[in-house]
N, C-alpha and C positions, 0 to 999 in steps of 0.2 A: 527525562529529556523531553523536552516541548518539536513540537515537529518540525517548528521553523528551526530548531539548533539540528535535529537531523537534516534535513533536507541539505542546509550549509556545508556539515561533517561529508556531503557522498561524493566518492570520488565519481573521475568522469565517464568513468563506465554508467551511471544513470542518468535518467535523463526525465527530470518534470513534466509532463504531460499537461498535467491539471495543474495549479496550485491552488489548494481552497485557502479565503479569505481570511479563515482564524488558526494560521498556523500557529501563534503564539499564545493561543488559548487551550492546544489537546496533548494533552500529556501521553506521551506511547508506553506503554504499558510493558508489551511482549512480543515476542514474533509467535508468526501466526502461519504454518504452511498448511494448504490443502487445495484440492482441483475437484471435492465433489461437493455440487454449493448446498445440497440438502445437509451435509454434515458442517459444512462452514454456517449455513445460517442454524444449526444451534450452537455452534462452538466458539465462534470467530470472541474473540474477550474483546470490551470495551477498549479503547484506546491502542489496541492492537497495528501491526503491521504487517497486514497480511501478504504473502506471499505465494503466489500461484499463475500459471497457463491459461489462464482463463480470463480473457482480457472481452468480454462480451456485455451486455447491459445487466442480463443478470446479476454480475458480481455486484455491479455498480449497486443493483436492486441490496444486494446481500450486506454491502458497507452501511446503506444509508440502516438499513434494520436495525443491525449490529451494533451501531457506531462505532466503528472501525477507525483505527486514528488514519492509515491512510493504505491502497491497493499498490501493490509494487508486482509486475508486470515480469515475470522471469524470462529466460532462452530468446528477448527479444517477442514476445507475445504476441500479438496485432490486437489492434485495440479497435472498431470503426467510429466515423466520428458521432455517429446519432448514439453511441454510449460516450465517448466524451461529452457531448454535447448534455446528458441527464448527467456525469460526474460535473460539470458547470452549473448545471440548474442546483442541484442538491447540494455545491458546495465541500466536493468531495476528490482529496487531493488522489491523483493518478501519477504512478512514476514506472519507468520504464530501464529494465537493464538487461544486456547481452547475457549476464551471468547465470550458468544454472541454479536454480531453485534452493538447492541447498548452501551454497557458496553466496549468494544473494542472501538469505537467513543469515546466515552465520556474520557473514559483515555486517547486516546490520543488529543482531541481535551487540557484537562487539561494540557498534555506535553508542547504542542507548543506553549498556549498562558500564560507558565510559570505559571499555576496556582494551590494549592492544592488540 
């Protein structure tokens, strides 16, 4: 699933933050949860949809490494804007949901591998 068809698929418990410009070019791969980024920046897999509380520039730092397909924001995160402002520069889609971290996965791991 390309990211533009997930993004469209999330109900309205999320909420786009960013949207980077080549949503219809990054194919998501897997879900991705963790909150400690020395383990996310070796683990985080290509085209992934990482999932985690840590809504800081770091992460942002850790997507662009990774290329991560795109950061989804759990429990309501806080995000400030000078880290939106580098997921803008870098092109790096930001999304945001009330849902805890694992209920957050789990819907979207459902989205991508087109399941109920």
């Amino acid at each position: 699933m390309t990211l533009s068809e997930y993004i469209e698929k999330l109900p309205p418990e999320f909420t786009v933050l960013n949207r980077s410009e080549n949503t219809d070019s990054i194919t998501l791969t897997k879900i991705f949860c963790c909150d400690l980024l020395s383990f996310a920046m070796a683990r985080n897999p290509h085209g992934s949809v990482w999932v985690t509380v840590m809504g800081n520039i770091n992460s942002i730092a850790v997507m662009e490494l990774t290329d991560g397909g795109c950061l989804v924001l759990a429990e309501n995160a806080a995000i400030d804007e000078k880290s939106l402002d580098k997921a803008r520069e870098n092109d790096i889609t930001v999304i945001r949901t009330e849902l805890p971290v694992f209920e957050a996965a789990d819907l979207s791991n459902k989205l991508i591998n087109h399941q109920k």
